[in-house]
N, CA and C of each residue as an Amber inpcrd file, in Angstrom:
protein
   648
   0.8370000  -1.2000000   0.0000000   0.0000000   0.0000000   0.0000000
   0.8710000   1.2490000   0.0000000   0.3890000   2.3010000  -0.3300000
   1.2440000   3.6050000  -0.6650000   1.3040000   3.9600000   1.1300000
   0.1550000   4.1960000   1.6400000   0.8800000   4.5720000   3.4710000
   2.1430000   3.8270000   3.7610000   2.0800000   2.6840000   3.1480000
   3.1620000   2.0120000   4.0500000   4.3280000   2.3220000   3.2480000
   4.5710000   2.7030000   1.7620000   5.5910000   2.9100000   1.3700000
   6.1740000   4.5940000   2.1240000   5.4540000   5.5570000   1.8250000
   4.9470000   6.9880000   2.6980000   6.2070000   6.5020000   4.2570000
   4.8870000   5.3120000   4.8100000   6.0540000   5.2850000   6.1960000
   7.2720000   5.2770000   5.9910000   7.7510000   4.4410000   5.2470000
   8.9840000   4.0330000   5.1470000  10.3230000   5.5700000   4.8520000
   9.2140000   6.0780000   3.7900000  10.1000000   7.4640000   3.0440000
  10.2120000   8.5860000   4.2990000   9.1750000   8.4440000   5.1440000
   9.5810000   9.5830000   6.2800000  10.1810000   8.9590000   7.6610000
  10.1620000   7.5790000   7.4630000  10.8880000   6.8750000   9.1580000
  12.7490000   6.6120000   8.5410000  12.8180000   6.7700000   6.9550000
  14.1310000   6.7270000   7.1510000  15.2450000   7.7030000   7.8440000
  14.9980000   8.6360000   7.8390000  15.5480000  10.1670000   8.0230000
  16.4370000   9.4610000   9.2140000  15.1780000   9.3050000  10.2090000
  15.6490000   9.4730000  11.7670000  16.1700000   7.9330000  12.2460000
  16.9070000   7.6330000  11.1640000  17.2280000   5.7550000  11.6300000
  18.6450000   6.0070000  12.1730000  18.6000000   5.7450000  13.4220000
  20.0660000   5.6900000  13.9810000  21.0160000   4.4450000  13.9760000
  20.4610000   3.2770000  13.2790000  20.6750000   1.7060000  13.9690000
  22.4920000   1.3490000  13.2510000  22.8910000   2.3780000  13.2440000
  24.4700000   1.5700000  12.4990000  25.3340000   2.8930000  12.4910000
  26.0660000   2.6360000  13.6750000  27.0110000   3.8180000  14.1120000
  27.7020000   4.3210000  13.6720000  28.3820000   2.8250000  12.9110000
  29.3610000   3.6110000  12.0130000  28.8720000   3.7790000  10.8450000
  28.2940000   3.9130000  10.2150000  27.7080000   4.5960000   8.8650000
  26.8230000   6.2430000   9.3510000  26.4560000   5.7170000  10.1700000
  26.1020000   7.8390000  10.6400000  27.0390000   8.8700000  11.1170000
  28.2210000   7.8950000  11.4840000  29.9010000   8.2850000  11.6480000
  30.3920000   8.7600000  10.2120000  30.2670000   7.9390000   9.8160000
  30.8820000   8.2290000   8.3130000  30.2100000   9.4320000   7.6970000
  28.9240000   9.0990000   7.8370000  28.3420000  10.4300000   6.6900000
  28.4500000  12.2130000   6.7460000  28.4720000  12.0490000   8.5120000
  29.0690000  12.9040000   9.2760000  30.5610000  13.3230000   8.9350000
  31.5210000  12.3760000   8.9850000  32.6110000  12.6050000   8.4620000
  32.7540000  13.4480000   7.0340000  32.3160000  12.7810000   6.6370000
  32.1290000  13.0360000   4.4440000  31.6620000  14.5830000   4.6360000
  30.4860000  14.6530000   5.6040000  30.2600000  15.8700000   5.3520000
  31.1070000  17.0750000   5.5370000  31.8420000  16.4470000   6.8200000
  32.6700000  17.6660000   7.4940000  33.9520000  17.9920000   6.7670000
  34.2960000  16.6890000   5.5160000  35.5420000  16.7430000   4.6610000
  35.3340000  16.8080000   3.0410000  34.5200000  17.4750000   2.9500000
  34.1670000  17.6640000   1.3600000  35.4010000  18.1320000   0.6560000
  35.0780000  17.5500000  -1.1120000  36.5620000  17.4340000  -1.5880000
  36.0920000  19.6560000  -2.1240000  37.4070000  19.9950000  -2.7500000
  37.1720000  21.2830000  -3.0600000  35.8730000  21.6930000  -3.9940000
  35.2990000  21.0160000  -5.0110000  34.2370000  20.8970000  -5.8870000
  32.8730000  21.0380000  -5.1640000  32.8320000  20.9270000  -3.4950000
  31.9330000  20.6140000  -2.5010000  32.0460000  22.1240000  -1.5960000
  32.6040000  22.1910000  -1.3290000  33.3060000  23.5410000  -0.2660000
  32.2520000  24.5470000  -0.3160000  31.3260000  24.2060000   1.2380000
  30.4950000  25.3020000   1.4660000  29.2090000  24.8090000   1.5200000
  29.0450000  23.8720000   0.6820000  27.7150000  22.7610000   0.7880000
  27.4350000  22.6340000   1.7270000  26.3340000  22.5880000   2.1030000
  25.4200000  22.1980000   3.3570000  24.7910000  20.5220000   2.6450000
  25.1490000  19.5680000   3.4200000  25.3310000  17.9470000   3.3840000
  23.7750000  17.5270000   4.1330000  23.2070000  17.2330000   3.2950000
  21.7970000  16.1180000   3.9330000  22.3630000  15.4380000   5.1210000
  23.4500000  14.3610000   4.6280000  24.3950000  13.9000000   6.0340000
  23.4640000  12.6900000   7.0710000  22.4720000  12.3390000   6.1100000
  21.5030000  11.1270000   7.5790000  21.1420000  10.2290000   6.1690000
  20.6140000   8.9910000   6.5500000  20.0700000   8.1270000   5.5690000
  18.8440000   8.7560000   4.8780000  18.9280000   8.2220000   3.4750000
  18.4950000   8.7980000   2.1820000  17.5370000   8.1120000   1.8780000
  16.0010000   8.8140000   1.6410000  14.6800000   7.9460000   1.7800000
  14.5650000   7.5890000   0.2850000  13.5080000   6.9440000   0.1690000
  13.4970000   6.0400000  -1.5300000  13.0960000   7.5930000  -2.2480000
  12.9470000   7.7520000  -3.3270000  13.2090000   8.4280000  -4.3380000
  11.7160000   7.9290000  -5.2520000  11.1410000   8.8430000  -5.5660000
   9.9500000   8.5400000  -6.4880000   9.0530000   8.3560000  -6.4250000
   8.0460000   8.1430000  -6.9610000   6.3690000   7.3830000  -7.1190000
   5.8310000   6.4310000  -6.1220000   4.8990000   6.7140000  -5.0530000
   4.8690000   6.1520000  -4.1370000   3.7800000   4.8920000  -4.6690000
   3.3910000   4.9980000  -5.8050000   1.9470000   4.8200000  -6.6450000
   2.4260000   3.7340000  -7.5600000   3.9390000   3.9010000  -7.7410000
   4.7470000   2.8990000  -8.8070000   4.4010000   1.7070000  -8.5510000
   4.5080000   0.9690000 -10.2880000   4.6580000   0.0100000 -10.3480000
   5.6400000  -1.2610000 -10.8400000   6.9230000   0.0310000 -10.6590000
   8.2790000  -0.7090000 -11.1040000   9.2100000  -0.3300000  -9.9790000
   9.9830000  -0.9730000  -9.4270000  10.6910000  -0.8050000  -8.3770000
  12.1670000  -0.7300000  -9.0750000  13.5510000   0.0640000  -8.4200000
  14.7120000  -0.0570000  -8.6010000  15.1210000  -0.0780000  -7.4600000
  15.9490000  -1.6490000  -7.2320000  16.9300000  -0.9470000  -5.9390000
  18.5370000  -1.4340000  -6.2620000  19.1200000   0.0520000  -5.3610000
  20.8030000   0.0730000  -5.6090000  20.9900000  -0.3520000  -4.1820000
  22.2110000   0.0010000  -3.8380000  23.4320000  -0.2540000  -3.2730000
  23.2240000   0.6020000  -2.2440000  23.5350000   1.9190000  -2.3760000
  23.8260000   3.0030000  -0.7750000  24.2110000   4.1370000  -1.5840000
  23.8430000   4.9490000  -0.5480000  24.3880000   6.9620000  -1.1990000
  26.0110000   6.6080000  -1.3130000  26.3890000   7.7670000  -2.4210000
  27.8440000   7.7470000  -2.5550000  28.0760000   9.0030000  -1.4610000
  29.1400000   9.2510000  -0.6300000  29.6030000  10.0000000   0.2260000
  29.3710000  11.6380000   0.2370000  29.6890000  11.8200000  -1.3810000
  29.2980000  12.8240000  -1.6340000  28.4620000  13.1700000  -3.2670000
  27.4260000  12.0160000  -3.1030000  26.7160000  12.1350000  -3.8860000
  25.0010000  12.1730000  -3.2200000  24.6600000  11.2650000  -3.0640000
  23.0160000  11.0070000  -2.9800000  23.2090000  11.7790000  -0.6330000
  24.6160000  11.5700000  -0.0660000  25.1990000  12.0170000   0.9320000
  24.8770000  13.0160000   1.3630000  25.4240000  14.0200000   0.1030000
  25.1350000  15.2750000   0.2790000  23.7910000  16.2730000  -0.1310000
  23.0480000  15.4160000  -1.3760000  21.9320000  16.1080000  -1.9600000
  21.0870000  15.9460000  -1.3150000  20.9720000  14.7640000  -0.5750000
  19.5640000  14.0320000  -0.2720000  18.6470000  13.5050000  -0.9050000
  19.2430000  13.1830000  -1.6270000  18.2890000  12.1570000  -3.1000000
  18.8360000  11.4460000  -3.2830000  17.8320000   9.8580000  -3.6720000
  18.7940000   9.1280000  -4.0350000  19.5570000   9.3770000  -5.5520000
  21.1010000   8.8900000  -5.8960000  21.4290000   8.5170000  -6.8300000
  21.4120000  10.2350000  -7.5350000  21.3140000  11.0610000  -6.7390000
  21.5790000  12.7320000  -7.2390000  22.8810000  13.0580000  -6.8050000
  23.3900000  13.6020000  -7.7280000  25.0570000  14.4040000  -7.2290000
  26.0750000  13.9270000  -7.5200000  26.0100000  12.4740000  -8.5040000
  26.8240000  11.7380000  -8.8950000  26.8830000  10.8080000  -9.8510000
  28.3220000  10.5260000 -10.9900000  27.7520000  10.0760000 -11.6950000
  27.1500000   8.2270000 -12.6470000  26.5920000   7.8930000 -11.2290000
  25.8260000   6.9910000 -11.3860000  24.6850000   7.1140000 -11.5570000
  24.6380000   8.0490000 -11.1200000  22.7190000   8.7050000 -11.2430000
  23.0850000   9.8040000 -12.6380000  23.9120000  10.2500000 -13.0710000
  23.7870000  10.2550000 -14.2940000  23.7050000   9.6400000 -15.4650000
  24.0530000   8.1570000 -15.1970000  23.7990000   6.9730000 -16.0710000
  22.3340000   6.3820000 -16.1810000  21.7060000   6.7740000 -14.6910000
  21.5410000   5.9210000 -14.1300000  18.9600000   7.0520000 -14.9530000
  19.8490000   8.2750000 -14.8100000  18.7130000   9.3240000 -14.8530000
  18.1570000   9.2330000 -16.5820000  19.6900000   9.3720000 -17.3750000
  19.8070000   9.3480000 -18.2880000  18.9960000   8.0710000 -19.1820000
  19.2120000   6.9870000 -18.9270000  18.5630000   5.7940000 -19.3610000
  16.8550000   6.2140000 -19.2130000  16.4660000   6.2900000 -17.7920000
  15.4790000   6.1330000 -17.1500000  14.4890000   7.4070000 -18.4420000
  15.4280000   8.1120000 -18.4460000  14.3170000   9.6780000 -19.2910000
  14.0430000   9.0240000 -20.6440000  15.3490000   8.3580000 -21.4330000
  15.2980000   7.6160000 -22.6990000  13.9540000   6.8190000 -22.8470000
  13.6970000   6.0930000 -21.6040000  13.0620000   4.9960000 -21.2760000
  11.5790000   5.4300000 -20.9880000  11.3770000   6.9010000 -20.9930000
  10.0900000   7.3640000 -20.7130000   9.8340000   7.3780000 -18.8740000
  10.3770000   6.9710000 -18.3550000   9.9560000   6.7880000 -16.7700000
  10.6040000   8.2920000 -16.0600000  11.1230000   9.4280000 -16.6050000
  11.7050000  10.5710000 -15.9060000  11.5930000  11.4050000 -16.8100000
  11.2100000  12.6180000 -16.2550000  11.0440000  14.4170000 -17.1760000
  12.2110000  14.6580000 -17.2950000  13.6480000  14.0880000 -17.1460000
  14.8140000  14.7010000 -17.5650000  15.8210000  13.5530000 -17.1570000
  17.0510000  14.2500000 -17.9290000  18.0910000  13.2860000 -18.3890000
  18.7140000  13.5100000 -16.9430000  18.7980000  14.3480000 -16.2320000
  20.0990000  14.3510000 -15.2020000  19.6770000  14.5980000 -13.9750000
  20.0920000  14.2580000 -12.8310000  19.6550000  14.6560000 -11.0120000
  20.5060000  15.0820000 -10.6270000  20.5490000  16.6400000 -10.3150000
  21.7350000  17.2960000 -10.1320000  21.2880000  18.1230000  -8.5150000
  20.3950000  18.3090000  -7.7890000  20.1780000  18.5280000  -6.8080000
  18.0950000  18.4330000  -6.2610000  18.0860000  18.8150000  -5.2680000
  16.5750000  18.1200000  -4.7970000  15.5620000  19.5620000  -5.4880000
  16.3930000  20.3680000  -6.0850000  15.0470000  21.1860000  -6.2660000
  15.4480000  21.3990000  -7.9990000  15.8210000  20.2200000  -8.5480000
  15.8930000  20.7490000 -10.2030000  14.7400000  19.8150000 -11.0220000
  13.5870000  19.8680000 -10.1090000  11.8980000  19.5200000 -11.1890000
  11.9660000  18.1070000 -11.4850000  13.1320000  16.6890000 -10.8980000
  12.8930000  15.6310000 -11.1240000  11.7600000  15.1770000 -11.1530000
  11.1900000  14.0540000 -12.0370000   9.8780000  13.7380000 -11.1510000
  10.3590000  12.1910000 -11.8760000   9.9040000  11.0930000 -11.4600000
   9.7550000   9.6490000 -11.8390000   8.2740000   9.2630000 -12.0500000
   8.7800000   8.4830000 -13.0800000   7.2060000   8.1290000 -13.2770000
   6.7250000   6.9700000 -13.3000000   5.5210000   6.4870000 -12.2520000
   5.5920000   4.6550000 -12.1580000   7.1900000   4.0960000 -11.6120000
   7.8680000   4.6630000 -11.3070000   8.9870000   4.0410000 -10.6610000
   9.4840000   4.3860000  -9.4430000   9.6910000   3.7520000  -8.4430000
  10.4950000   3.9630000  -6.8550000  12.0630000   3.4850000  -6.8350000
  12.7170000   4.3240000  -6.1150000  14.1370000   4.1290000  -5.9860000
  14.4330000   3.6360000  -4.8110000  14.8340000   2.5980000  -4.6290000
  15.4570000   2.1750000  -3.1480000  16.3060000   1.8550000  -3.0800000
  16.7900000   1.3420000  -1.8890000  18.4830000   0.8450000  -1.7250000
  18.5940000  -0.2630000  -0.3900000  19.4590000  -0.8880000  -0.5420000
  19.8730000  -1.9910000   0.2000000  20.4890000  -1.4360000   1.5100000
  21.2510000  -0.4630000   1.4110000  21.8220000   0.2700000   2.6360000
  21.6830000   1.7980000   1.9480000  20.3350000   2.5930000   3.0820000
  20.2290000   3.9100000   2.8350000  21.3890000   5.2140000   3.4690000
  22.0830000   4.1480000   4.3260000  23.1620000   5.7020000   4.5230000
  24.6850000   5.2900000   3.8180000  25.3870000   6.4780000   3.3020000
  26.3860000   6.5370000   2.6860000  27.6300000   5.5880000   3.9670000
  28.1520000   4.6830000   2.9930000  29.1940000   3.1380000   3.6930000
  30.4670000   3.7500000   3.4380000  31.7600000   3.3710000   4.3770000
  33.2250000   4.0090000   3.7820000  33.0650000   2.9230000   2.5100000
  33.9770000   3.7020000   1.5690000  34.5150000   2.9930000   0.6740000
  33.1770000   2.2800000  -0.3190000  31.9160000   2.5790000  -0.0490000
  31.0430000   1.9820000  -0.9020000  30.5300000   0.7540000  -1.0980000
  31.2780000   0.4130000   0.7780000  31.1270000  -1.1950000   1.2210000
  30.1770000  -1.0570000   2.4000000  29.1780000  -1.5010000   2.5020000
  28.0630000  -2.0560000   3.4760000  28.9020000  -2.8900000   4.2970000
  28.7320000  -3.0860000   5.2170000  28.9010000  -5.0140000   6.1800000
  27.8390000  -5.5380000   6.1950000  27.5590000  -6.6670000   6.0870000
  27.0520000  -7.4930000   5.7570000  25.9760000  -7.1060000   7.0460000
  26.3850000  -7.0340000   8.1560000  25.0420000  -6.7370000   9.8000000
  24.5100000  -5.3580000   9.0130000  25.4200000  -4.1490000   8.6560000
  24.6860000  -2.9310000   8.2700000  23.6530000  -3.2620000   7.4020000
  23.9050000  -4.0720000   6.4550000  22.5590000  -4.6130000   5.3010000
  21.4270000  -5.2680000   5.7320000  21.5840000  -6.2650000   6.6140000
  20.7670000  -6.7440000   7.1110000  19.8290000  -5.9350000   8.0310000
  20.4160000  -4.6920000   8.9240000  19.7530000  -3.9390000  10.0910000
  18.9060000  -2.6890000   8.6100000  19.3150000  -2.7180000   7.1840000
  18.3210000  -1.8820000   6.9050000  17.8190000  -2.7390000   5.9360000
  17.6100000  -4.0380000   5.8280000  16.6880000  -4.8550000   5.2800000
  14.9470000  -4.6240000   5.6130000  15.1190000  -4.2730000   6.9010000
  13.7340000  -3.7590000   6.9970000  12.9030000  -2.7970000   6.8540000
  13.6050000  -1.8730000   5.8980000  13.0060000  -1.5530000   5.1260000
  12.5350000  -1.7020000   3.3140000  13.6050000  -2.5060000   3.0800000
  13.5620000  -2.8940000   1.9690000  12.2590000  -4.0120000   1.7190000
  12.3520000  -4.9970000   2.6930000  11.3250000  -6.0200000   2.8550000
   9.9450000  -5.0980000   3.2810000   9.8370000  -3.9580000   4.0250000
   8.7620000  -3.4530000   4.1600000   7.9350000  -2.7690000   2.7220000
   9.0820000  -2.1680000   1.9730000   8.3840000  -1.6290000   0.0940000
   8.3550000  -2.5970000  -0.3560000   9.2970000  -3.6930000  -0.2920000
   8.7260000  -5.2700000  -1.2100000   7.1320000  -6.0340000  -1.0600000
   6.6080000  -5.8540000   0.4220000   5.9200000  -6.7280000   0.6130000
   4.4410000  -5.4320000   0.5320000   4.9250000  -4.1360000   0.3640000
   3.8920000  -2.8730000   0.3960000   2.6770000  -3.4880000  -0.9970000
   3.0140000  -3.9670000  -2.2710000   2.5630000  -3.7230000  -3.2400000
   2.7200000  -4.9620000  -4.2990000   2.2060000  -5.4030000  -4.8230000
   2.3950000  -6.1990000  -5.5820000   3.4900000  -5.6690000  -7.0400000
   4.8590000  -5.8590000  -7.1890000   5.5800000  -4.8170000  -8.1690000
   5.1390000  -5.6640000  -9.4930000   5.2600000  -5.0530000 -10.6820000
   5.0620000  -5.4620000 -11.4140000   6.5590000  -5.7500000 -12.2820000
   7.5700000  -4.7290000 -11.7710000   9.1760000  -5.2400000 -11.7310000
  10.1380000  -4.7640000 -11.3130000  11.3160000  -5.5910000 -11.3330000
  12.1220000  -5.0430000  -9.9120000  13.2680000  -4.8070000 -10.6760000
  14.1400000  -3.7040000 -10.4860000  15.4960000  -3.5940000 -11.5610000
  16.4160000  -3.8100000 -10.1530000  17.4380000  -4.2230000  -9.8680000
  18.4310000  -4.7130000  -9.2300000  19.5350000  -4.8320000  -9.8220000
  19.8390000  -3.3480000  -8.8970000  21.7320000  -2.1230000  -9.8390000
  22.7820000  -3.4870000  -9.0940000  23.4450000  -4.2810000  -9.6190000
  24.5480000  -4.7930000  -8.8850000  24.0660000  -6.1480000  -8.3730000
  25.1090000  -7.1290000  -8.1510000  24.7240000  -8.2310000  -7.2830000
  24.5070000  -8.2830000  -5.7830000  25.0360000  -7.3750000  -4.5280000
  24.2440000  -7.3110000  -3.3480000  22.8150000  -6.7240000  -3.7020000
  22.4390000  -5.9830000  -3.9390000  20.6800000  -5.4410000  -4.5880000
  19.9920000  -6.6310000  -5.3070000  20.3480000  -8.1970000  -6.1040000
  19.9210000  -8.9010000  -6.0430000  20.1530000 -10.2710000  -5.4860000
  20.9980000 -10.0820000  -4.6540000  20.6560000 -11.3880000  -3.7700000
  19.7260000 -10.6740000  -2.2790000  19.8170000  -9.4060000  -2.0740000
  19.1770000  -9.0250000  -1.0150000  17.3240000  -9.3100000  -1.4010000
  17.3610000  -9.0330000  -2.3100000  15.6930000  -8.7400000  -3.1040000
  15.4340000 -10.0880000  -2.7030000  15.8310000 -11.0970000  -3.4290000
  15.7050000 -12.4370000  -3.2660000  15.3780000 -13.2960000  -1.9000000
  16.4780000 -12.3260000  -0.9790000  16.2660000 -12.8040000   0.5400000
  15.1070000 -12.1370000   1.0480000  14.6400000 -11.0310000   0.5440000
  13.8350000 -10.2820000   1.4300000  12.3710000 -10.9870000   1.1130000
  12.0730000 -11.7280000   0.0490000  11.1000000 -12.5930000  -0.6160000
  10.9720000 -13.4770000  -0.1620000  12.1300000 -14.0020000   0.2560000
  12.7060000 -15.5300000   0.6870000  12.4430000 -16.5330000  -0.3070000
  13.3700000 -16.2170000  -1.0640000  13.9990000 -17.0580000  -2.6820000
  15.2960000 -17.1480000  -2.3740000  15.8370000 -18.3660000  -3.1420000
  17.0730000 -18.4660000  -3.1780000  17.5070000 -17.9060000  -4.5570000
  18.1220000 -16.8160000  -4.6810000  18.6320000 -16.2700000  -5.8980000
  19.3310000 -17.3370000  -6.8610000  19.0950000 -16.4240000  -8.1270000
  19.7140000 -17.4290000  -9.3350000  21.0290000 -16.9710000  -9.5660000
  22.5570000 -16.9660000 -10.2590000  23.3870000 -16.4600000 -10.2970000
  23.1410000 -15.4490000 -10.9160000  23.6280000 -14.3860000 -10.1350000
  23.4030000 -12.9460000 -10.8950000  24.5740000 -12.5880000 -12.1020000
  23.8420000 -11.9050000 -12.9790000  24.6970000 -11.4890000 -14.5720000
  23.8450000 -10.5860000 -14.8140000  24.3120000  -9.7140000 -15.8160000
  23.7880000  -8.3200000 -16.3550000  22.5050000  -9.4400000 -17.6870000
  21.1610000  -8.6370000 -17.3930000  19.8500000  -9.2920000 -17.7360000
  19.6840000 -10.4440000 -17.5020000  19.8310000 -10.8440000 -16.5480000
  19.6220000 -12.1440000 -15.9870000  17.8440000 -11.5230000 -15.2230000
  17.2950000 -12.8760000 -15.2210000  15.9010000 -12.3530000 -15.1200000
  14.9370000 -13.3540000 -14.1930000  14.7170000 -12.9750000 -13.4300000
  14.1770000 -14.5650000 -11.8810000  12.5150000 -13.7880000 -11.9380000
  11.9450000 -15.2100000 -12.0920000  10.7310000 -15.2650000 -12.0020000
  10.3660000 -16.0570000 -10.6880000   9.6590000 -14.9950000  -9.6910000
   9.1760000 -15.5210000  -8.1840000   8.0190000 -15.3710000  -7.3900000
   7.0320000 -15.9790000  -7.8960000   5.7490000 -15.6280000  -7.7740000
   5.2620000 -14.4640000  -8.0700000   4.8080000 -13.7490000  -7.2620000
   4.1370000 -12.6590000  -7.8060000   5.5580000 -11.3410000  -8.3380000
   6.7040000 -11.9360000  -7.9190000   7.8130000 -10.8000000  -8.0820000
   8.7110000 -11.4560000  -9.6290000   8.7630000 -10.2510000 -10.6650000
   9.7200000 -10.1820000 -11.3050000  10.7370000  -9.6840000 -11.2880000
  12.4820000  -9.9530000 -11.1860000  13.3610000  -9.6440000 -11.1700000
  14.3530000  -8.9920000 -12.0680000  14.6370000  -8.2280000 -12.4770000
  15.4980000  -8.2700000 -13.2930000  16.9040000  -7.9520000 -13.0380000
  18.5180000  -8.3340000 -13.0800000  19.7090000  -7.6950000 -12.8590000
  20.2160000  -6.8430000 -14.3100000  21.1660000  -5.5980000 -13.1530000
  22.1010000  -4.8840000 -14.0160000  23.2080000  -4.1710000 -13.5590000
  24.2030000  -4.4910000 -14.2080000  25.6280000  -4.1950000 -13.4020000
  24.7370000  -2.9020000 -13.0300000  25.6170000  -2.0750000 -11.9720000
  25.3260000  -1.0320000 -11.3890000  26.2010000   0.0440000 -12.1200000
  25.6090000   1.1820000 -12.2940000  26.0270000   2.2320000 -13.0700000
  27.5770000   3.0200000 -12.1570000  28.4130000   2.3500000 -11.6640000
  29.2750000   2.6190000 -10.8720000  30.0520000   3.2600000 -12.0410000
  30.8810000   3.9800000 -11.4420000  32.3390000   4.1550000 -12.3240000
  33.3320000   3.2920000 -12.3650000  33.1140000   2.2410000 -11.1950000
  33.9230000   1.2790000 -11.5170000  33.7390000   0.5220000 -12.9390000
  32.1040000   0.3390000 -13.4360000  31.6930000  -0.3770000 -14.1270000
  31.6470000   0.2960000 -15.4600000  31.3000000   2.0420000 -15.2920000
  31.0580000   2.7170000 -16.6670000  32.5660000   2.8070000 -17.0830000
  33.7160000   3.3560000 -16.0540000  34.6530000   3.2560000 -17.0030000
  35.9450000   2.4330000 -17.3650000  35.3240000   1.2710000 -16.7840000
  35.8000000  -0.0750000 -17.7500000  35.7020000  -0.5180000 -18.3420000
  34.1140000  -0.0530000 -19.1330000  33.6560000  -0.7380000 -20.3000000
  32.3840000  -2.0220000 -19.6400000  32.3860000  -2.2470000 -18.7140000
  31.5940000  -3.1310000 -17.9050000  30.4050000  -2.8330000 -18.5060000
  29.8720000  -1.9920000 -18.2540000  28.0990000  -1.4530000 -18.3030000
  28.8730000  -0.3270000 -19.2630000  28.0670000  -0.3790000 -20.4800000
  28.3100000   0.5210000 -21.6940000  26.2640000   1.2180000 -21.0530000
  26.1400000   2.5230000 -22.0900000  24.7260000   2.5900000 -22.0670000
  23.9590000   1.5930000 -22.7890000  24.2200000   1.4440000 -23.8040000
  23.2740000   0.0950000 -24.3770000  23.2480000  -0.7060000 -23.9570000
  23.7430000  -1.2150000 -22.9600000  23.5770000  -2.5370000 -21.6790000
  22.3580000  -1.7060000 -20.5280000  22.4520000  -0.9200000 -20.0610000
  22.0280000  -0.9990000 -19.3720000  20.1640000  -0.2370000 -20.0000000
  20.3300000   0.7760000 -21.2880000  19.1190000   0.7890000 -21.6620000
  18.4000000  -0.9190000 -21.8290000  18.8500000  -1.4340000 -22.1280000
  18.5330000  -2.9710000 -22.4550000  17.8420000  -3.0990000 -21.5190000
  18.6460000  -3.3460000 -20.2510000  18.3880000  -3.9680000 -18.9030000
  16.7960000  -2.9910000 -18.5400000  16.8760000  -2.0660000 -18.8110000
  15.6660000  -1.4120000 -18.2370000  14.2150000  -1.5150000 -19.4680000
  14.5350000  -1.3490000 -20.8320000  13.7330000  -2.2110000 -21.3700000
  12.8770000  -3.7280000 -21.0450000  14.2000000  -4.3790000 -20.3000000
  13.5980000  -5.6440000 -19.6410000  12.8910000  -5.6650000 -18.6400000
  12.9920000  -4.5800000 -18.0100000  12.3000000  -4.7950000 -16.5130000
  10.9230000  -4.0140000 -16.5980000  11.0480000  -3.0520000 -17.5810000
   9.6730000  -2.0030000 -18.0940000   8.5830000  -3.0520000 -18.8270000
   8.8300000  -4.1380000 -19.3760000   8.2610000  -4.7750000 -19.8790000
   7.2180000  -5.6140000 -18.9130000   7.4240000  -5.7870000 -17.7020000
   6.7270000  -5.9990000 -16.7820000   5.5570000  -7.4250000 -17.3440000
């Protein structure tokens, strides 16, 4: 149901449950690189992003430090969410190609953004207890609505989906695609820079991947 997704988007703010990740974000904030200098930092865990009404779900990974960290959006301020915005507008599901801060007219359409761990991790690494202590919210938007499909940025975002269902995941690969009762799955490398500039995830991989999951 949309209240319960609603709950979720306003009980993240005030989640204290993982010390050191509210340590960290705190940190990031107080050490912005020069490109940052002067910013005022969101700095607390980052609520889902989008259409409370959707009927396509995305979930990533965690805010980058000084990306989704500092804006307070998910997947804004950095450029994974420029890969990541860019596809999505191609794809018809967003009024624009780029998320560059919380007041530049984003809107999503039919789609919710979530994440496996909502506060920014050192190094872009969760622990395995931090994932699990914000599983509950992830399992709370999974079980809100019947999705009609699930995009899953990276392999922790789909073996978590899987657990939160309680499926045993299939091996994850870029369009790999798990059918689980009422939940469709779909994977896609994650729009990292690790991944865009290695050649990993080109854009035509990942428009693909979201073609697949829009298809619902």
């Amino acid at each position: 149901m949309s209240s319960e997704i609603l709950r979720v988007i306003q009980s993240i703010p005030s989640c204290t449950q993982c010390s050191r990740l509210r340590s960290w974000c705190f940190e990031a904030a107080s050490c912005p690189p020069k490109r940052f200098l002067g910013e005022e930092y969101w700095a607390r865990p980052v609520p889902p992003l989008g259409d409370i009404d959707a009927e396509f779900l995305i979930v990533g990974l965690a805010p980058a430090a000084h990306g989704a960290n500092r804006t307070g959006r998910m997947f804004t301020g950095d450029r994974s969410g420029d890969w990541l915005f860019r596809a999505l507008h191609k794809a018809g599901a967003c009024n624009q190609p780029q998320s560059i801060d919380i007041h530049d007219g984003l809107e999503l359409s039919n789609v919710l953004i979530v994440a496996t761990c909502h506060c920014a991790p050192p190094g872009n690494k969760p622990t395995t207890e931090e994932i699990k202590n914000c599983s509950i919210w992830l399992k709370s938007v999974l079980h809100a609505k019947p999705w009609r499909g699930i995009l899953c940025l990276g392999g922790i975002a789909w073996n978590e989906v899987h657990r939160a269902i309680g499926q045993t995941p299939s091996k994850f690969g870029h369009g790999a695609v798990s059918e689980q009762g009422q939940y469709r799955v779909v994977a896609s490398y994650h729009p990292s820079q690790q991944n865009t500039f290695t050649g990993r995830l080109t854009e035509p991989m990942l428009d693909e991947a979201i073609a697949l999951w829009l298809k619902g």
